[in-house]
N, C-alpha and C positions, 0 to 999 in steps of 0.2 A: 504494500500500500504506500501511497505516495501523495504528500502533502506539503503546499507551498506557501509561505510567508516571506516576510521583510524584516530586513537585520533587527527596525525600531519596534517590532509587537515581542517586547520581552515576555511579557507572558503568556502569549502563546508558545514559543517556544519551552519555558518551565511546564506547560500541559504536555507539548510532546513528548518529552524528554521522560516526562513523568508515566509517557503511557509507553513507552521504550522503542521510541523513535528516535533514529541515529542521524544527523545533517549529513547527506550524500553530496551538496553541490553547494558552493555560495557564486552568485554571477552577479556584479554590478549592473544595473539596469535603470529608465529612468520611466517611471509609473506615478499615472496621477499629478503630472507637470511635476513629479520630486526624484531626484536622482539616490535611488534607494541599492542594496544588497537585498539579491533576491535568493531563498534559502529553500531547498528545494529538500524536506525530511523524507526519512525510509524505513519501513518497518515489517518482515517479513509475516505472513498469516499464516 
């Protein structure tokens, strides 16, 4: 399974992590007019 956020939703990130989702990818990217890190989590089922 595979799920995407932005470096600034820390807490989304503490949910992942929490549900043992590993970061596979970080790609700078510019979303929303904001030049964001786009965080691309992995978790096998």
């Amino acid at each position: 399974m595979t799920l995407w956020t932005v470096d600034s939703l820390v807490s989304a990130r503490k949910i992942y992590e929490a549900h043992g989702f590993a970061l596979a990818d970080s790609t700078p990217r510019r979303s929303f007019g904001h030049d964001v890190v786009g965080r691309h989590w992995e978790r096998a089922l």
